[in-house]
Phi, psi and omega in degrees: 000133167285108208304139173259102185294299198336296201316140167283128166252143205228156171223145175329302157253149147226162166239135165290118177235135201245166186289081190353308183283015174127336172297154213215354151277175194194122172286144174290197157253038151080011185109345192267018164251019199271004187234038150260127195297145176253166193237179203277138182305078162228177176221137139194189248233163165253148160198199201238170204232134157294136185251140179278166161265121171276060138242003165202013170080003186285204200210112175228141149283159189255065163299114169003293207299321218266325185286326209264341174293339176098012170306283200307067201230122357261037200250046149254119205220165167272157191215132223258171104211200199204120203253160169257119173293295201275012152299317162313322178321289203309279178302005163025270190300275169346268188301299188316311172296300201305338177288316201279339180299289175332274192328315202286344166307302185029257182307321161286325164314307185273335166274325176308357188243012186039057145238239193190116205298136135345153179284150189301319186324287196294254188015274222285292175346285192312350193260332190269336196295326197276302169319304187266019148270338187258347150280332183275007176246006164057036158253157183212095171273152165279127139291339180293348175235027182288116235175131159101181220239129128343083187276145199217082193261171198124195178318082183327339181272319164280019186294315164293354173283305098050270198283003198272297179336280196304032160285300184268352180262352171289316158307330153281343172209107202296323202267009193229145211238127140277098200281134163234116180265086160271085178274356209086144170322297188300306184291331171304303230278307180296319188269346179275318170319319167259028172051050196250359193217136181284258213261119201264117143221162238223135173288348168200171170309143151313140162272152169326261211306336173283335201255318194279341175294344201270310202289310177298344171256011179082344175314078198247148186215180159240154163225158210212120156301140176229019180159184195231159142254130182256128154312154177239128159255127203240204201182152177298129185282019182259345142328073166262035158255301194285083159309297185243152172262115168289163164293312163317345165288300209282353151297318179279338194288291195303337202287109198340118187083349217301155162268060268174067204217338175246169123346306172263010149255042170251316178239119184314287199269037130304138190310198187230015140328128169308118189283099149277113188276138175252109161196178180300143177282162193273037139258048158248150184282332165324325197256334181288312199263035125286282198296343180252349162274325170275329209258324155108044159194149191276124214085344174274109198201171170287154177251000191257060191219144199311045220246152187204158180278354168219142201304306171330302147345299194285317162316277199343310180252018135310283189304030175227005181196138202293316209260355179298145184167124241198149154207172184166175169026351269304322203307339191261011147278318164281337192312317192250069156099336200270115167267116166337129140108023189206119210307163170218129145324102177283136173182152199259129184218182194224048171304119167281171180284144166272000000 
């Protein structure tokens, strides 16, 4: 069977964020929206704020075009995942057929999840690359003998990317379960370390102490891009003074200690208003390359700001307050509807799955 980018993926309860300008369907997040709590049936809005870039000082949104071209720099990353050889070893026929079944997939995983495919190299690389690890491990898998369940730990941003794959290879093979854990990076990265995860996957690299925690536990792996991502820095769409962001702003706000407490101490003709902050908690890999591409260290951030383990939360609670101001993802804005620099609609909805 042939993957179908067509199929709709759906979850029981979700909140939907639809698009101002009228779209009016909304793809789930693949499960990682399923632990939003629900709220009073109201709506409102969101939108994403220009960042300048340091590669040519402009002010961009993180639009396809702004991410694959490399403007939107640095709030652009690449996005992993990382096989445990021996489980593969054990499972073959299992682990194996599912990477590759991912590789040949990709580019449909990661644009069906609003993120942003990779180059066909890096793709056909990752196929060859997979290959001569399953040649120097002497495997050769079947799929046709495939079984039994994938554990998959990691990265909440990249958990739908993921889960979009196991989706369709569950579909194609009735005895076999894709488990997706989006515990966060840091945290997938302690159980794939102590060999506890088939597939880990990560919003950035292993760190030195997690690749040496990998090694004192026998834990030998590869790891492989399977897409790009853009951070979204977003905002209440009723927020008409902040259009654009400097970098050097998104600095003084996020910043260890920052002095930081209104609107108008980013900006004089900024309200006099309290600033509420949104962002990722420190196991997610989002929160690690956020804090070392703006704060210039990894972990180094203010502590009196809003952190959650998924982004969606952090829309949510943009959109729910004027003075709000937040990142995270760019993918769990477009994925469901959202065109970057164009408000999107928050509402609360009870969808069955499709």
């Amino acid at each position: 069977m042939a993957h179908d980018p067509s199929r709709i993926r759906g979850s029981t309860t979700r909140r939907a964020f639809i698009a101002t300008a009228g779209a009016a369907s909304a793809f789930s997040l693949a499960g990682c929206m399923d632990t939003l709590e629900s709220a009073a049936d109201e709506t409102a809005a969101i939108n994403t704020v220009a960042v300048e870039s340091d590669q040519d000082g402009e002010f961009y949104h993180p639009t396809q075009e702004n991410i694959e071209s490399g403007v939107y720099s640095p709030l652009t990353r690449p996005l992993f995942i990382y096989v445990n050889h021996a489980t593969l070893e054990e499972n073959p026929d299992l682990i194996g057929s599912f990477v590759q079944f991912y590789f040949e997939g990709q580019h449909d995983f990661a644009r069906e999840t609003g993120y942003y495919a990779a180059t066909d190299e890096v793709r056909d690389g990752n196929m060859g690359e997979f290959q001569a690890v399953l040649d120097d491990l002497g495997l050769d898998p079947d799929p046709a003998n495939a079984e039994g369940t994938v554990e998959c730990s990691g990265s909440n941003t990249v958990a739908p990317v993921t889960d979009a794959a196991g989706e369709d290879f569950e579909a194609e093979h009735k005895g076999v379960t894709v488990a997706v854990n989006p515990e966060g990076t840091g945290a997938g990265f302690e159980d794939f370390s102590t060999g506890g995860s088939d597939i880990q996957s990560a919003s950035r690299e292993i760190l030195d102490e997690e690749a040496e925690q990998a090694e004192e536990n026998g834990v030998e792996y590869s790891h492989y891009e399977i897409g790009w991502d853009g951070l979204s820095v977003v905002k209440h769409a009723d927020n008409d003074w902040m259009e654009e962001v400097t970098l050097d702003e998104l600095h003084e706000v996020w910043r260890f200690e920052s002095e930081i407490t209104q609107w108008s101490d980013i900006r004089e003709d900024y309200p006099d208003d309290e600033v509420e902050l949104w962002g990722r908690d420190d196991d997610s890999g989002t929160f690690d390359y956020f804090t070392r591409e703006i704060n210039g260290e990894i972990g180094s951030i203010r502590t009196d700001y809003s952190a959650h383990t998924d982004t969606g939360s952090i829309m949510e609670g943009v959109a729910e307050n004027q003075y709000a101001f937040g990142w995270g993802g760019v993918g769990y804005f477009t994925e469901l509807g959202g065109t970057p620099g164009e408000a999107l609609d928050v509402e609360e909805t009870d969808d069955e799955d499709e």
